[in-house]
N, CA, C and O atoms as a Maestro MAE file, in Angstrom:
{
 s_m_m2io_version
 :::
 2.0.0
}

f_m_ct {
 s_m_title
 :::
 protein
 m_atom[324] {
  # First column is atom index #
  i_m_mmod_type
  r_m_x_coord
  r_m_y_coord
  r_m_z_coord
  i_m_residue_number
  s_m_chain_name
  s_m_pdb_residue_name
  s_m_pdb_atom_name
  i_m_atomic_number
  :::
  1 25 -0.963 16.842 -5.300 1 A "UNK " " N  " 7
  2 3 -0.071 16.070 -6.136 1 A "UNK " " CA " 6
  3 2 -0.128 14.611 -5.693 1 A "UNK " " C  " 6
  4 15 -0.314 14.323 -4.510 1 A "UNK " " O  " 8
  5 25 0.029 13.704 -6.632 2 A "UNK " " N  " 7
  6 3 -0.609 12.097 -5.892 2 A "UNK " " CA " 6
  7 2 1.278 12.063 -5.327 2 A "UNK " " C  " 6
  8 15 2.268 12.789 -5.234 2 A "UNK " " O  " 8
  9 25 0.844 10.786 -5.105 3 A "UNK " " N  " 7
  10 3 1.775 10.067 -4.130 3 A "UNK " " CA " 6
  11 2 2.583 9.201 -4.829 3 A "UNK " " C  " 6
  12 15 1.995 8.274 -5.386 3 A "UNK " " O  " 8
  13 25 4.446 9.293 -5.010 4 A "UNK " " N  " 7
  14 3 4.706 8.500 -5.723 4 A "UNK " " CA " 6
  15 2 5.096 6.929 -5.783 4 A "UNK " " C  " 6
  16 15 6.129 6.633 -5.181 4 A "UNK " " O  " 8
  17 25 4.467 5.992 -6.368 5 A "UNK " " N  " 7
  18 3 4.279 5.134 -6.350 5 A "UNK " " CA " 6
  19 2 5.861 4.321 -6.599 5 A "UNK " " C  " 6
  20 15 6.473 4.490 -7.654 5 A "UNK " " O  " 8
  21 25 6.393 3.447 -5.497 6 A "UNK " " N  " 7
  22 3 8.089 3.201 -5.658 6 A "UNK " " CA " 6
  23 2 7.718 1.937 -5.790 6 A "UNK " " C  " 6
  24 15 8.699 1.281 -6.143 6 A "UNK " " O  " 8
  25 25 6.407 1.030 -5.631 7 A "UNK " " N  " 7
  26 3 6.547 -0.440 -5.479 7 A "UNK " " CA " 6
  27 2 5.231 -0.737 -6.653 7 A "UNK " " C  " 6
  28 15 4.152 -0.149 -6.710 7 A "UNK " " O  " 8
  29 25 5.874 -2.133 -7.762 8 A "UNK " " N  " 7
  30 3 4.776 -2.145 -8.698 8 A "UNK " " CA " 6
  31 2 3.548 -2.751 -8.089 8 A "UNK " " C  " 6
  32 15 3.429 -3.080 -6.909 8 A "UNK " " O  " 8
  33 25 2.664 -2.858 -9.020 9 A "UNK " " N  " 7
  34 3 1.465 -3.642 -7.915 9 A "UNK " " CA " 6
  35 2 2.038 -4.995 -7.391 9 A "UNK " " C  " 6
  36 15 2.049 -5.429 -6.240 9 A "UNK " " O  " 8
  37 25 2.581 -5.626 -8.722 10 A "UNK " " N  " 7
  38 3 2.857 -7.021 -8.215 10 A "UNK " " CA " 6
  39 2 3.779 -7.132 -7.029 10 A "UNK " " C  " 6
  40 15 3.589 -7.903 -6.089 10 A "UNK " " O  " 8
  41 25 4.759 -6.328 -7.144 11 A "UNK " " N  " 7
  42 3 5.152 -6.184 -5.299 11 A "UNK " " CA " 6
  43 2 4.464 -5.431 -3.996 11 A "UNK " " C  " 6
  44 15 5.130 -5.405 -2.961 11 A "UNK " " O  " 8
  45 25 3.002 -4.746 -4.013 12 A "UNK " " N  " 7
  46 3 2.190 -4.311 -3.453 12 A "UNK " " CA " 6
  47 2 1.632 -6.145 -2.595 12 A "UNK " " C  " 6
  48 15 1.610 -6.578 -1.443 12 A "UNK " " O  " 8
  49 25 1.287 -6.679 -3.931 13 A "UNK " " N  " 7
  50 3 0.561 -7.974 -3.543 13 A "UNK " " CA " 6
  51 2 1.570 -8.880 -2.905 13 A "UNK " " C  " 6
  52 15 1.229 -9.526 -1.914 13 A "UNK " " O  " 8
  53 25 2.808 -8.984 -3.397 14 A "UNK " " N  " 7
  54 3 3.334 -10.013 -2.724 14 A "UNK " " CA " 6
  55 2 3.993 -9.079 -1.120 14 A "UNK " " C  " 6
  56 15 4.526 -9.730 -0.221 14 A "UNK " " O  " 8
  57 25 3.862 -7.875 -1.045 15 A "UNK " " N  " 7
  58 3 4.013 -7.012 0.306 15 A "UNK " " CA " 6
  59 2 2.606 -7.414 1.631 15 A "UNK " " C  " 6
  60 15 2.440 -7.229 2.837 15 A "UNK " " O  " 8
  61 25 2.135 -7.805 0.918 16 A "UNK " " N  " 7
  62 3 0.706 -7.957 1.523 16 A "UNK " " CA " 6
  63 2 0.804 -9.244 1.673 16 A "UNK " " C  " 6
  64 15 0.544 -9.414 2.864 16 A "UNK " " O  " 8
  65 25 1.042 -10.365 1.151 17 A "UNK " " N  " 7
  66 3 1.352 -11.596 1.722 17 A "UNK " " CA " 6
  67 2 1.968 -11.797 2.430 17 A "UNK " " C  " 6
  68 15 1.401 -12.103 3.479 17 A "UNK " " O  " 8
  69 25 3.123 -11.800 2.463 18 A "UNK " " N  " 7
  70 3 4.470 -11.546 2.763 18 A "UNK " " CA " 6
  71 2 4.312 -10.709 4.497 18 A "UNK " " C  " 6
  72 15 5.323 -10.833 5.188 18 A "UNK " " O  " 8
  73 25 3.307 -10.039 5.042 19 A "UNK " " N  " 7
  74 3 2.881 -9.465 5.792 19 A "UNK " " CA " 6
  75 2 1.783 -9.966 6.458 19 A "UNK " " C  " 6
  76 15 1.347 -9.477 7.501 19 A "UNK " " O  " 8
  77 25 1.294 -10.977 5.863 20 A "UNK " " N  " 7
  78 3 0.191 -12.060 6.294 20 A "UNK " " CA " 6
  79 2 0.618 -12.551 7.005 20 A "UNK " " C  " 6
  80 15 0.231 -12.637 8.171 20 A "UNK " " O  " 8
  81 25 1.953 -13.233 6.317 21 A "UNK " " N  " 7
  82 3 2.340 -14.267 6.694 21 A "UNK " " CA " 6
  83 2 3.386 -14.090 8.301 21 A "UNK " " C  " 6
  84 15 3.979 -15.009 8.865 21 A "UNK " " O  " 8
  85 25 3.334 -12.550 8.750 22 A "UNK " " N  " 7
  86 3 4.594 -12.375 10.205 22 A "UNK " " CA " 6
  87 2 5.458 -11.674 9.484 22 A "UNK " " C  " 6
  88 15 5.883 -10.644 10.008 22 A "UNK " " O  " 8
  89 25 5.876 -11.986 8.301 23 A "UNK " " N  " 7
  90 3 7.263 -11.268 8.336 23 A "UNK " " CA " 6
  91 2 7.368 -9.572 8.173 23 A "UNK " " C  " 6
  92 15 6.624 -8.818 7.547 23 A "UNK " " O  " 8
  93 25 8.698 -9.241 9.059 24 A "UNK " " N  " 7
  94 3 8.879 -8.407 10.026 24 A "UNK " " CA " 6
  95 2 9.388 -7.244 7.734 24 A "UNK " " C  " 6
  96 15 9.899 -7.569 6.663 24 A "UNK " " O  " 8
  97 25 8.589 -5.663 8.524 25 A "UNK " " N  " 7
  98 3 8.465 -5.077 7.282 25 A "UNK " " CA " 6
  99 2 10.191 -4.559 7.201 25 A "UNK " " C  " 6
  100 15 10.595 -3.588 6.561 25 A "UNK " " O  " 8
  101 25 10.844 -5.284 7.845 26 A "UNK " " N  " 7
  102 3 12.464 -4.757 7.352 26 A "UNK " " CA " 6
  103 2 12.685 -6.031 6.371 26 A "UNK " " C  " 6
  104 15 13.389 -5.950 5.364 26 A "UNK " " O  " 8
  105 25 12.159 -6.959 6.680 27 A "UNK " " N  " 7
  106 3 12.342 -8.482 5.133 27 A "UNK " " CA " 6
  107 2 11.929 -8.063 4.586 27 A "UNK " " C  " 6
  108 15 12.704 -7.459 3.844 27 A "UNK " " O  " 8
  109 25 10.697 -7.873 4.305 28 A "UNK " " N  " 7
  110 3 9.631 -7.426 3.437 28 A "UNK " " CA " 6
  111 2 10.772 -6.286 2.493 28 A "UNK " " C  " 6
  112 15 10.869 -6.388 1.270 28 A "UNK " " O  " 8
  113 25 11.453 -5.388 3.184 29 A "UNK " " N  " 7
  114 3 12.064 -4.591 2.429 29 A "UNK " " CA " 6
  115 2 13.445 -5.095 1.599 29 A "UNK " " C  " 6
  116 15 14.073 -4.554 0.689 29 A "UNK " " O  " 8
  117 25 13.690 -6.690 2.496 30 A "UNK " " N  " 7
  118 3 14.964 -6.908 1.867 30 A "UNK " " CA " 6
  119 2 14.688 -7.620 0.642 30 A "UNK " " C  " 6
  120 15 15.372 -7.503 -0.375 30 A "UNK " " O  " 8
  121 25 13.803 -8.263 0.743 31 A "UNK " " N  " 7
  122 3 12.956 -9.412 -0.021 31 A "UNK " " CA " 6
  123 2 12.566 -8.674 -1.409 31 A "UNK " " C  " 6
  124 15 12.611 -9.386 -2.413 31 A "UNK " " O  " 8
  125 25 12.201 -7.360 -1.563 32 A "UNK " " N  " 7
  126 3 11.737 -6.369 -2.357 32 A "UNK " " CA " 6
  127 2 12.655 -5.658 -3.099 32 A "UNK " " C  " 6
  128 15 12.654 -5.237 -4.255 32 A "UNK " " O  " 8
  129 25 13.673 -5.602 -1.911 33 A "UNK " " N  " 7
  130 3 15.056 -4.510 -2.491 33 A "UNK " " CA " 6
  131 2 14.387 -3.148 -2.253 33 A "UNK " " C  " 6
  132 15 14.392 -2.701 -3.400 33 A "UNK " " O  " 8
  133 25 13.911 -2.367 -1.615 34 A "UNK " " N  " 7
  134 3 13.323 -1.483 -1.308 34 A "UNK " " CA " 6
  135 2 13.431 -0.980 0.548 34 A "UNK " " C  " 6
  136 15 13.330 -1.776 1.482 34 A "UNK " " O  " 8
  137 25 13.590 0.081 0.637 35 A "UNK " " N  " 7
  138 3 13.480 0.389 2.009 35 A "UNK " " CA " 6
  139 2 12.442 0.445 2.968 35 A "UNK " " C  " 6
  140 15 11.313 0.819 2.650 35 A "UNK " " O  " 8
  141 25 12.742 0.097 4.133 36 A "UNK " " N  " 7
  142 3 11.370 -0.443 5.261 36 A "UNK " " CA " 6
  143 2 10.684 0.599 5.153 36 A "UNK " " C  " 6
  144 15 9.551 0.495 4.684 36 A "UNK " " O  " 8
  145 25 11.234 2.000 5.597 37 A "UNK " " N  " 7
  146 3 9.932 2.898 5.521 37 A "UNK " " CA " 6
  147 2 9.141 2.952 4.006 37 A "UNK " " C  " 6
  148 15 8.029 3.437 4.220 37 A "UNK " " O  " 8
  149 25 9.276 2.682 2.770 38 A "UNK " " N  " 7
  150 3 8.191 2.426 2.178 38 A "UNK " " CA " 6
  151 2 7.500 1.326 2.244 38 A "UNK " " C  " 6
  152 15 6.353 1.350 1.798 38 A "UNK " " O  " 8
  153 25 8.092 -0.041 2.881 39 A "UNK " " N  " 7
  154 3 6.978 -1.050 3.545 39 A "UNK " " CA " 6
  155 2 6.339 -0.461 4.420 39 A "UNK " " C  " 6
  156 15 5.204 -0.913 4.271 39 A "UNK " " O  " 8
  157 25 6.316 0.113 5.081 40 A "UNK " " N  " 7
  158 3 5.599 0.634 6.284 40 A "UNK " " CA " 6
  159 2 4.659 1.663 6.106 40 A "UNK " " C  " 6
  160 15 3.685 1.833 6.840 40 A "UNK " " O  " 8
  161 25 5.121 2.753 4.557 41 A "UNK " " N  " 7
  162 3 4.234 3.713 4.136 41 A "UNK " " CA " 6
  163 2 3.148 2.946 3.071 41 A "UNK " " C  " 6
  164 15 2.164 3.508 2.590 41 A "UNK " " O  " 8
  165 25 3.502 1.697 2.842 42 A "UNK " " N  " 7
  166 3 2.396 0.805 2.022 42 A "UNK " " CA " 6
  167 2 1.298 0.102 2.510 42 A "UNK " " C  " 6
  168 15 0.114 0.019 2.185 42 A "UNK " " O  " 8
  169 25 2.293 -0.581 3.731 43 A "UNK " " N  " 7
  170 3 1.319 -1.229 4.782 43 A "UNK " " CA " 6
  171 2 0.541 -0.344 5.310 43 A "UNK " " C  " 6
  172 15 -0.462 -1.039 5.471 43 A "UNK " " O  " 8
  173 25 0.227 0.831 5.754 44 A "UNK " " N  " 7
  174 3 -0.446 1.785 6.326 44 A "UNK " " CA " 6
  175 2 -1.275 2.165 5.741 44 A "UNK " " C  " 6
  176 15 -2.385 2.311 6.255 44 A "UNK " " O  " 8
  177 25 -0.973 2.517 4.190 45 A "UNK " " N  " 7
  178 3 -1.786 3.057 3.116 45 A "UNK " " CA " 6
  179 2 -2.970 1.483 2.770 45 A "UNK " " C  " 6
  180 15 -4.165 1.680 2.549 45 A "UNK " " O  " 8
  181 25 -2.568 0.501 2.778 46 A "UNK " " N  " 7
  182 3 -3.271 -1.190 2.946 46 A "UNK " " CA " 6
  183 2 -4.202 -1.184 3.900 46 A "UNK " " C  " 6
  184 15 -5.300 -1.740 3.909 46 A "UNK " " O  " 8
  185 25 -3.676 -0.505 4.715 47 A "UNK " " N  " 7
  186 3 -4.802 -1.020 6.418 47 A "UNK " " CA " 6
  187 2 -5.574 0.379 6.130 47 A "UNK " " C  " 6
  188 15 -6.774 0.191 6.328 47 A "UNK " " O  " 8
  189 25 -5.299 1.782 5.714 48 A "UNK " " N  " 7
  190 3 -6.486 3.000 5.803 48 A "UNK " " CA " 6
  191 2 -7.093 2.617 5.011 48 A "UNK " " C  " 6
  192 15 -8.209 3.132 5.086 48 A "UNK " " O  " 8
  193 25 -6.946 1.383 3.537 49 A "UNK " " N  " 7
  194 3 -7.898 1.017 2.521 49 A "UNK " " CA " 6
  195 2 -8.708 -0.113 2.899 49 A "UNK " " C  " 6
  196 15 -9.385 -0.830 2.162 49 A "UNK " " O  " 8
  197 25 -8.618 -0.148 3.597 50 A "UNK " " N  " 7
  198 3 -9.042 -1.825 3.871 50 A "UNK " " CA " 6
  199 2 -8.394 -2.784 3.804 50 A "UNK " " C  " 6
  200 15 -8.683 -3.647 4.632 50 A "UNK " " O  " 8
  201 25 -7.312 -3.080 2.888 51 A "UNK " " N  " 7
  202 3 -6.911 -4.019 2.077 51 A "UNK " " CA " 6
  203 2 -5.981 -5.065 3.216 51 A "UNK " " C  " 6
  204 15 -5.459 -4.728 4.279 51 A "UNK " " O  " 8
  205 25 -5.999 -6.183 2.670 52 A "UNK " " N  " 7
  206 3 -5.311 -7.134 3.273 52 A "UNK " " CA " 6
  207 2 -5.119 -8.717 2.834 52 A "UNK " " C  " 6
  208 15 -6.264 -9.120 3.041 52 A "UNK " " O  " 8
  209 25 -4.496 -9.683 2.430 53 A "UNK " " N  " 7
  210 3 -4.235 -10.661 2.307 53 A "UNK " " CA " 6
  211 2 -5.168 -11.615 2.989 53 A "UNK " " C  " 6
  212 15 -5.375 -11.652 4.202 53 A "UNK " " O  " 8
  213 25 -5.795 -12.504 1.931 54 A "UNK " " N  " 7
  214 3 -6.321 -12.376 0.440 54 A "UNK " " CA " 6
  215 2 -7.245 -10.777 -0.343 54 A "UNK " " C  " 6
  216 15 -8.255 -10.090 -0.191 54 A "UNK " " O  " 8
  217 25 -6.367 -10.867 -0.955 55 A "UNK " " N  " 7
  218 3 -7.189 -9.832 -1.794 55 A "UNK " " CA " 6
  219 2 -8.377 -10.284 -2.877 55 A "UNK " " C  " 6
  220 15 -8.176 -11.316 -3.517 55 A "UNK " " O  " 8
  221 25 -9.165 -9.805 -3.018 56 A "UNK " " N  " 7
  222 3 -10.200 -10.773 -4.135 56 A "UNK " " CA " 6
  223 2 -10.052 -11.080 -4.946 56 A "UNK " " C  " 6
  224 15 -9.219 -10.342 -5.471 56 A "UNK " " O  " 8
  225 25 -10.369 -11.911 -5.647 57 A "UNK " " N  " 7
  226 3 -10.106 -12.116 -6.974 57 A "UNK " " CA " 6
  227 2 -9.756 -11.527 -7.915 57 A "UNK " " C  " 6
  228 15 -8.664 -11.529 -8.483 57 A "UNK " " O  " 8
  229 25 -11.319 -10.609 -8.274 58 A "UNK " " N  " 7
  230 3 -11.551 -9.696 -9.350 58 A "UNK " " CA " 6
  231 2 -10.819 -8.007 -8.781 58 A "UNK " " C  " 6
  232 15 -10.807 -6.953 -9.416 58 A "UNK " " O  " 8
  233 25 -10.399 -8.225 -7.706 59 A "UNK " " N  " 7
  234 3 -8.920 -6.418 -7.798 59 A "UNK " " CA " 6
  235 2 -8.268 -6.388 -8.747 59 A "UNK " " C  " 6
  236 15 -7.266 -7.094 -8.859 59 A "UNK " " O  " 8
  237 25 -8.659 -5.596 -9.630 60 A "UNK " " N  " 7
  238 3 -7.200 -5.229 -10.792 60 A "UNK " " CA " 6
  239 2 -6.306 -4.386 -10.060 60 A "UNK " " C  " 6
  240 15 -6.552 -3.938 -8.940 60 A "UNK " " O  " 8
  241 25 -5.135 -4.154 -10.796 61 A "UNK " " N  " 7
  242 3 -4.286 -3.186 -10.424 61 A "UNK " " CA " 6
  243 2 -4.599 -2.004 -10.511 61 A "UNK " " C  " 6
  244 15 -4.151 -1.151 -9.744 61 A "UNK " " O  " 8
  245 25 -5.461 -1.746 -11.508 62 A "UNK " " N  " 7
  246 3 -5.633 0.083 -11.407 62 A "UNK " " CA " 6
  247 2 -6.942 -0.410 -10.201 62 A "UNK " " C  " 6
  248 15 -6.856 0.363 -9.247 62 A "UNK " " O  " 8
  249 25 -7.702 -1.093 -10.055 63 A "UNK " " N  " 7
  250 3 -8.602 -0.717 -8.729 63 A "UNK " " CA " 6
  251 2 -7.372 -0.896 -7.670 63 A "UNK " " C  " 6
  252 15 -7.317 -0.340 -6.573 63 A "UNK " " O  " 8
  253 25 -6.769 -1.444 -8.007 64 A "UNK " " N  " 7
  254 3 -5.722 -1.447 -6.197 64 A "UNK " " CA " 6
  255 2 -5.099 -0.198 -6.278 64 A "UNK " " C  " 6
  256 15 -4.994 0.291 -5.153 64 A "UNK " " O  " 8
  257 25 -4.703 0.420 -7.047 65 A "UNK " " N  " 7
  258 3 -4.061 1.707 -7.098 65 A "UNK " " CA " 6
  259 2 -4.264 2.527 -6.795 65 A "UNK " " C  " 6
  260 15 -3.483 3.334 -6.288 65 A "UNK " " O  " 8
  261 25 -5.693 2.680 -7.034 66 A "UNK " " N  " 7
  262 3 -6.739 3.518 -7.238 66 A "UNK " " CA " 6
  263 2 -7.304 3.428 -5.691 66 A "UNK " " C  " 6
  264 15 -7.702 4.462 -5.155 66 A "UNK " " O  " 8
  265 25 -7.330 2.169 -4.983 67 A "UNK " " N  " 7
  266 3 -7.792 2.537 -3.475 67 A "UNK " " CA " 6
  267 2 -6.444 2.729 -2.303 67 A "UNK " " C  " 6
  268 15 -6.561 2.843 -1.083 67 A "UNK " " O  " 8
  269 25 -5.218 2.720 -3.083 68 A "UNK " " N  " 7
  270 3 -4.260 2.828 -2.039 68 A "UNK " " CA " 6
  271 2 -3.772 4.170 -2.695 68 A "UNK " " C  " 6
  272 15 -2.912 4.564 -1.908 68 A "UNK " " O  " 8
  273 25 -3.850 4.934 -3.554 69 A "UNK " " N  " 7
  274 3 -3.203 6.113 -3.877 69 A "UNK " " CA " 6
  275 2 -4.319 7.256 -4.199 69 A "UNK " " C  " 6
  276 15 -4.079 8.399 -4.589 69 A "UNK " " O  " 8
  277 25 -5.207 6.854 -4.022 70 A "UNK " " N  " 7
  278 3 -6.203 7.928 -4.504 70 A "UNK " " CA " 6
  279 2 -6.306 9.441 -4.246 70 A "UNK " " C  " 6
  280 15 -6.550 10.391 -4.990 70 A "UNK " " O  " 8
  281 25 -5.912 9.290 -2.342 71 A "UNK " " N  " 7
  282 3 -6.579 10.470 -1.852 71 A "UNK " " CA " 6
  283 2 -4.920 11.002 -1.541 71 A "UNK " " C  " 6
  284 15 -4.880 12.198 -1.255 71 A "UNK " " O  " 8
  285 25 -3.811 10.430 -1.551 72 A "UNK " " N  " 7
  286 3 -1.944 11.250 -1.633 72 A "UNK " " CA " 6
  287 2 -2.256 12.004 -1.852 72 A "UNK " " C  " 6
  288 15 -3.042 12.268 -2.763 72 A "UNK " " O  " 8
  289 25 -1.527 13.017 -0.729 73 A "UNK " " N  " 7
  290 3 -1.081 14.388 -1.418 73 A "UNK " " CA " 6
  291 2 -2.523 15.647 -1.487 73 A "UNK " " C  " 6
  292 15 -2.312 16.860 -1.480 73 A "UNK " " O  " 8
  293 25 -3.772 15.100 -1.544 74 A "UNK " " N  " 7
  294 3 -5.006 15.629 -1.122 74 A "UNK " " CA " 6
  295 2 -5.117 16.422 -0.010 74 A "UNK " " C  " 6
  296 15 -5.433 15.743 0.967 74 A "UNK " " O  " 8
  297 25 -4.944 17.935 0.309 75 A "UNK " " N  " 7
  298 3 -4.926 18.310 1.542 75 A "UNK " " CA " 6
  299 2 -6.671 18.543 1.919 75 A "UNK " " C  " 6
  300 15 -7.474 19.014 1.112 75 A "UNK " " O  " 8
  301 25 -7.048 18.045 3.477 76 A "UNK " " N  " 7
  302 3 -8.513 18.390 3.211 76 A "UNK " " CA " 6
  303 2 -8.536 19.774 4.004 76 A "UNK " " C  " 6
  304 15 -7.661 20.073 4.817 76 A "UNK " " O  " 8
  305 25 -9.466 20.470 3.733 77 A "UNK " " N  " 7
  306 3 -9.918 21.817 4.421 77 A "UNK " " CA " 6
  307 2 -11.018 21.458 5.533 77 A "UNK " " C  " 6
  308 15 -11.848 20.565 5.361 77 A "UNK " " O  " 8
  309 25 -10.949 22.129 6.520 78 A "UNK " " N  " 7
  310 3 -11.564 22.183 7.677 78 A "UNK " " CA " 6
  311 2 -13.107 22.505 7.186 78 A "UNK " " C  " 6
  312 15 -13.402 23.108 6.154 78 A "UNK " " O  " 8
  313 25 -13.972 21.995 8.108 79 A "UNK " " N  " 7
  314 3 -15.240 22.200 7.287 79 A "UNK " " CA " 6
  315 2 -15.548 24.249 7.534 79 A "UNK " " C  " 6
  316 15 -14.776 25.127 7.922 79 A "UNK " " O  " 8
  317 25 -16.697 24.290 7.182 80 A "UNK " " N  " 7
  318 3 -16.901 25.712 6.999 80 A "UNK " " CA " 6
  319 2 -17.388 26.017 8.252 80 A "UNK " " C  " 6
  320 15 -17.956 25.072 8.799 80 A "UNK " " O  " 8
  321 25 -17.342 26.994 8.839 81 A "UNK " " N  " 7
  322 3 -18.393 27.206 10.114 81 A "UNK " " CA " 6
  323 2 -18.990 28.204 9.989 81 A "UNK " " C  " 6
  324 15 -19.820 28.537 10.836 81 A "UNK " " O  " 8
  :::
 }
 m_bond[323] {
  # First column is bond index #
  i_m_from
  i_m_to
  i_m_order
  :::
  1 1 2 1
  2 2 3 1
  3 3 4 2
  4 3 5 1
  5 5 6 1
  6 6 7 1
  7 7 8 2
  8 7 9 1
  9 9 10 1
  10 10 11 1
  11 11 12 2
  12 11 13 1
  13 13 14 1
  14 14 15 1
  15 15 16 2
  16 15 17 1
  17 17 18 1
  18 18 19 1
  19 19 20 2
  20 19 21 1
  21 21 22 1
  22 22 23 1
  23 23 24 2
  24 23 25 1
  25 25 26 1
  26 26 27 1
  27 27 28 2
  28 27 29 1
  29 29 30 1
  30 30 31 1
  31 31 32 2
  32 31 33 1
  33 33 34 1
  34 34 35 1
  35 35 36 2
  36 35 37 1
  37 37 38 1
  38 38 39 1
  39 39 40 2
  40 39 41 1
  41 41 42 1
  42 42 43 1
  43 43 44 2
  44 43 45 1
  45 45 46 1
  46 46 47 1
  47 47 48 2
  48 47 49 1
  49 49 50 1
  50 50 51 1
  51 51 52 2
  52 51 53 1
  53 53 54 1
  54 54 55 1
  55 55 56 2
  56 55 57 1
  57 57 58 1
  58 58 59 1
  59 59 60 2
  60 59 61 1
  61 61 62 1
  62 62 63 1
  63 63 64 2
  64 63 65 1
  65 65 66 1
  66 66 67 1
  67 67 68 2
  68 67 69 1
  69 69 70 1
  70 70 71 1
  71 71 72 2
  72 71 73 1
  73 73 74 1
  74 74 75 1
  75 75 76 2
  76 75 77 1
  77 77 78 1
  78 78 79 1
  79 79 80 2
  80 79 81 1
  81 81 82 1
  82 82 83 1
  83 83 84 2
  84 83 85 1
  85 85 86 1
  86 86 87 1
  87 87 88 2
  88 87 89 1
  89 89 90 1
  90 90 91 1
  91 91 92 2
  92 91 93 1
  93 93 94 1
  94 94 95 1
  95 95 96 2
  96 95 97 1
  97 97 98 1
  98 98 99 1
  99 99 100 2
  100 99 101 1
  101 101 102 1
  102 102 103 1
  103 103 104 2
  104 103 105 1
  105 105 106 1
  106 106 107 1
  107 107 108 2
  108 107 109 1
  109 109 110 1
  110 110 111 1
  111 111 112 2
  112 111 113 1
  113 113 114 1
  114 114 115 1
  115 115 116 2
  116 115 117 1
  117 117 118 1
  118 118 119 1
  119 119 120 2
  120 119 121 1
  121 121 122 1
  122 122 123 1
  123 123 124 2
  124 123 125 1
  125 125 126 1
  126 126 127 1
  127 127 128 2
  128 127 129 1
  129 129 130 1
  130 130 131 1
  131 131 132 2
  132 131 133 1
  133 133 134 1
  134 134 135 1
  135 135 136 2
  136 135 137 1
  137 137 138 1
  138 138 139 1
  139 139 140 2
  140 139 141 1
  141 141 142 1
  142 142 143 1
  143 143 144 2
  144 143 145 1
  145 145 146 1
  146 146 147 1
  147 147 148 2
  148 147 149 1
  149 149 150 1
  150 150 151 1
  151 151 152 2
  152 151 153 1
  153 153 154 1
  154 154 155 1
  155 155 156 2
  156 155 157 1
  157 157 158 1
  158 158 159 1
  159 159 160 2
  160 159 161 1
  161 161 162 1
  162 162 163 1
  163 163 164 2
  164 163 165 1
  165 165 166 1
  166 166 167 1
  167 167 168 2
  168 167 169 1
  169 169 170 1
  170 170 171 1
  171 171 172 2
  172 171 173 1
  173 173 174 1
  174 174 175 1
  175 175 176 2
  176 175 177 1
  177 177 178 1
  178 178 179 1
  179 179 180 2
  180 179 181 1
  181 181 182 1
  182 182 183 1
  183 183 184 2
  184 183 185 1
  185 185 186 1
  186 186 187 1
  187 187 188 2
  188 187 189 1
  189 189 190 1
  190 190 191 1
  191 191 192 2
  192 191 193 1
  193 193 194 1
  194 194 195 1
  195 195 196 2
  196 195 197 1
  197 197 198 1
  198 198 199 1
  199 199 200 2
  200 199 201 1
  201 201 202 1
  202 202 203 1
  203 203 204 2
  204 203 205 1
  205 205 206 1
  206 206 207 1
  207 207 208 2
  208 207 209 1
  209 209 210 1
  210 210 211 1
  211 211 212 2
  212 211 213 1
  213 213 214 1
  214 214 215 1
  215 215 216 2
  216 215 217 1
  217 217 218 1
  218 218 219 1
  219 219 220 2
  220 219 221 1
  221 221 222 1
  222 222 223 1
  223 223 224 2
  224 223 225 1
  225 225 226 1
  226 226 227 1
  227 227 228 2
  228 227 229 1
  229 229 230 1
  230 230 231 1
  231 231 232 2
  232 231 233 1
  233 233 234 1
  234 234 235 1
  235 235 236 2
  236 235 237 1
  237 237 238 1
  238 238 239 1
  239 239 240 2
  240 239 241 1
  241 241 242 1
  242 242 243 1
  243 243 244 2
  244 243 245 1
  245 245 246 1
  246 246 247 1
  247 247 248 2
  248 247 249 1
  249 249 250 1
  250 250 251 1
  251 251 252 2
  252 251 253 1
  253 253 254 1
  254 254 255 1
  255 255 256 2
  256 255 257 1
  257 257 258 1
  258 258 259 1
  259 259 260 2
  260 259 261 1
  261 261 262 1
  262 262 263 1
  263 263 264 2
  264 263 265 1
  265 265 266 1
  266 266 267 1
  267 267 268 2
  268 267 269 1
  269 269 270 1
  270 270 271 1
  271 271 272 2
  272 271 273 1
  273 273 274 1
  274 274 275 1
  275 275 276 2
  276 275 277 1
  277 277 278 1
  278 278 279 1
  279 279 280 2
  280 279 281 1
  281 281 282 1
  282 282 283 1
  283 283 284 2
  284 283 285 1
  285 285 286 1
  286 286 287 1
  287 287 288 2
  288 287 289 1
  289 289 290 1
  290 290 291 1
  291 291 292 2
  292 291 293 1
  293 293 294 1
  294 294 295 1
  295 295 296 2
  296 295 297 1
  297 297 298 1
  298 298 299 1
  299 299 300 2
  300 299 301 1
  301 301 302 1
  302 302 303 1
  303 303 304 2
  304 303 305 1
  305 305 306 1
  306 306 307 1
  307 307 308 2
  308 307 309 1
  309 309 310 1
  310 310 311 1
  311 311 312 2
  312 311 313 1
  313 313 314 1
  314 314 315 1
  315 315 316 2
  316 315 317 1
  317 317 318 1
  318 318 319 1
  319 319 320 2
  320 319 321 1
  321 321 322 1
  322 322 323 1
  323 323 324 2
  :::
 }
}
């Protein structure tokens, strides 16, 4: 089941600045209106994607979505032996 998404992109991006820039992910949450542990479950999901401030140009939102929510909720299986 994917992962549900509580922050729009445009607050994904300004979470990611905003995180560039030092500030501590309990602002980030006040600044947002949103609670730290989903700054912290975003920022995490940002750094296993790569992602980080500046983002490129050409990232749309469904590619940002798409590399921070892709694999939620995906359980993997142990390989075969």
């Amino acid at each position: 089941m994917p992962a549900k998404r509580e922050l729009t992109m445009r607050q994904i991006r300004q979470m990611l600045r905003l995180a560039r820039d030092g500030v501590s992910a309990r602002e980030i949450g006040r600044t947002l209106g949103v609670a730290r542990s989903t700054i912290q479950d975003n920022l995490k999901r940002a750094s296993t994607a790569g992602l980080a401030w500046p983002l490129a140009g050409d990232l749309t939102d469904a590619v940002l979505e798409q590399r921070l929510f892709a694999h939620a909720g995906v359980r993997r299986l142990p390989p075969a032996s």
